[in-house]
N, C-alpha and C positions, 0 to 999 in steps of 0.2 A: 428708853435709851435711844440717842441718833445712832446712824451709822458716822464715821468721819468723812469733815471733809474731801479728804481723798479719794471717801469711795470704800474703803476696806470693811469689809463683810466682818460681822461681829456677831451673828448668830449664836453660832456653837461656843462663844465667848457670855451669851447673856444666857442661857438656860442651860438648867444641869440635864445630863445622861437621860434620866426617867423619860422627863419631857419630849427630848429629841426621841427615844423610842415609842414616842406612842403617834408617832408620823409615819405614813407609810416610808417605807425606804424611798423608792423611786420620786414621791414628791420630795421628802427634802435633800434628794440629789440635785433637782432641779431648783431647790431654792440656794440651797450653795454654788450651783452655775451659772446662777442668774446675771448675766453683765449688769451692773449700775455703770451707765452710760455717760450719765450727767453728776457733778457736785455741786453742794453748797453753794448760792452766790451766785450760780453761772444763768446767763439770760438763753431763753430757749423760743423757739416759735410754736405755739399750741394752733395747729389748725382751726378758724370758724371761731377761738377766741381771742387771740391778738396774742402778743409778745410779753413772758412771762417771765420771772425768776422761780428757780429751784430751790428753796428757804427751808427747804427740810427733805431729812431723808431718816422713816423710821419704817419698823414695822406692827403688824396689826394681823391677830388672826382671822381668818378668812374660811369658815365650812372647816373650822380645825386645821388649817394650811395656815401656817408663818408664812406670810406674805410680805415682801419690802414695797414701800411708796413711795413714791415723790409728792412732798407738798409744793405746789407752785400756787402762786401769786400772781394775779392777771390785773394790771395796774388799770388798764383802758375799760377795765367794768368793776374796779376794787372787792375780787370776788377770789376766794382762795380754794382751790381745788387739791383732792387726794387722788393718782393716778397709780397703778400698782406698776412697778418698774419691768414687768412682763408685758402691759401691755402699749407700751410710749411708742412702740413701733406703729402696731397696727393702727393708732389714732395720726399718726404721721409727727409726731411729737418731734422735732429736732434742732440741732443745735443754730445758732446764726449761721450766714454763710460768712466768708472769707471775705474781705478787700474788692480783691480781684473781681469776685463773682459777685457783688455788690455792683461793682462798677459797671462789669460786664451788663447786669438787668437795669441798670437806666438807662445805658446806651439805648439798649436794643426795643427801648419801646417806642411804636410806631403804630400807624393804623393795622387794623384787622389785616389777616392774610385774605379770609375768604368771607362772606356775608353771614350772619348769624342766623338762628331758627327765628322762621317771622313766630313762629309760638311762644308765647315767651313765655309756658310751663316748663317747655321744653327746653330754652334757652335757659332758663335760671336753674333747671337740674342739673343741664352740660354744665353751667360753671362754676356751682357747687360742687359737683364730682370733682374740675381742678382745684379747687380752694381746698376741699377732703386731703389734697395729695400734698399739703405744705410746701410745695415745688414754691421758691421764689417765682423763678419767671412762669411760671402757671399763674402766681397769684396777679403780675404783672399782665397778662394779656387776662384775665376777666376784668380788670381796669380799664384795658384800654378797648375790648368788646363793648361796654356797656357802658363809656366816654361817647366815642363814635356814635352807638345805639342812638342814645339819648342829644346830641348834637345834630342828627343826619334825619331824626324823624319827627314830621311832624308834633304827635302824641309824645307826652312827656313817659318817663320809664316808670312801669305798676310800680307800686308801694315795694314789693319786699322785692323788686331789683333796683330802686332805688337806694333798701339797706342795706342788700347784697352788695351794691357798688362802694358804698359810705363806708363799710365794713372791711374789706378789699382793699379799698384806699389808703384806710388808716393803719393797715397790719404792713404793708409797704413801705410808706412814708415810715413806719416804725421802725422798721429792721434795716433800713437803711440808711436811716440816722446814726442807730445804736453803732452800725458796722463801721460807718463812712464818718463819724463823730462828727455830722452838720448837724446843725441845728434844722428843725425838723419846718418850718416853714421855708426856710433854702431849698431843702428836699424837696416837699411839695412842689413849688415854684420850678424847679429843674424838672419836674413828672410833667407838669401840662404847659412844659414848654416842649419837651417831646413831642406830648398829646397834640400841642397845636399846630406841627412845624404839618 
């Protein structure tokens, strides 16, 4: 059984009495207080995998814990993941942003503030750590870090900051579409006209 789209908790609705007592109390208190954050239909940002939909919401036991999930659907790798709706926070899981602050992270991108790690171990961890954080304009300046990077040095950018960037790029251009309802080459074409000014 889903939950509904609304979100409303049906737990204690799908299994009888016996069941629920053979849970510890204190977990399925905390499976009854579990915020479901997101519904049915609605597009989300999955950190490090691109711009999802939320296409289901059931649950599944876990170590004997009734645990609730989010099924999402990551169109930019047609790959379908099960998240347990305890843990969407700590993967940085969150919903699009708004208009405004859409608008607001295309303005604002411009070159680097300060110079980057000439290591680029080191460089590609710092901006994986921002991209971990689903921050739009987090995800917007490891764009425009590793634009710059790769335009200003001689040596072309290693292999996995080049997917790093490819990756980065496209989760951008995504969610800024989805927000701003452009067509997603318009977006582009607006990002590295930023980039170039």
């Amino acid at each position: 059984m889903r939950l509904p789209s609304d979100g409303t908790c049906v737990l204690c609705l799908r299994f009888p009495i016996i069941f629920v007592e053979n849970f510890c109390r204190s977990e399925y208190n905390q499976i009854m207080e579990c915020e479901v954050k997101f519904k049915i239909g609605q597009k989300i940002v999955y950190p490090l995998q691109g711009v999802g939909e939320i296409v289901g919401i059931d649950e599944q036991i876990f170590k004997e814990v009734l645990t609730p999930y989010y099924t999402i659907y990551i169109p930019v790798s047609d790959m379908t993941v099960m998240i347990p709706v305890s843990n969407t926070e700590t993967l940085g899981i969150r919903a699009l942003v708004d208009k405004e602050r859409a608008r607001k992270t295309l303005e604002s991108i411009a070159p680097p503030a300060s110079p980057s790690h000439s290591d680029w171990k080191e460089r590609y961890q710092g901006n994986m750590d921002m991209l971990k954080t689903g921050d739009i304009d987090d995800i917007a300046s490891v764009v425009s870090t590793l634009y710059y990077r790769s335009k200003n040095k001689p040596q072309p950018l290693p292999v996995m900051e080049r997917k790093q960037y490819d990756s980065a790029l496209k989760l951008l251009i995504d969610e800024l579409s989805l927000v701003l309802e452009t067509d997603k080459e318009e977006i582009k074409e607006r990002i590295f006209a930023k980039l170039e000014m």
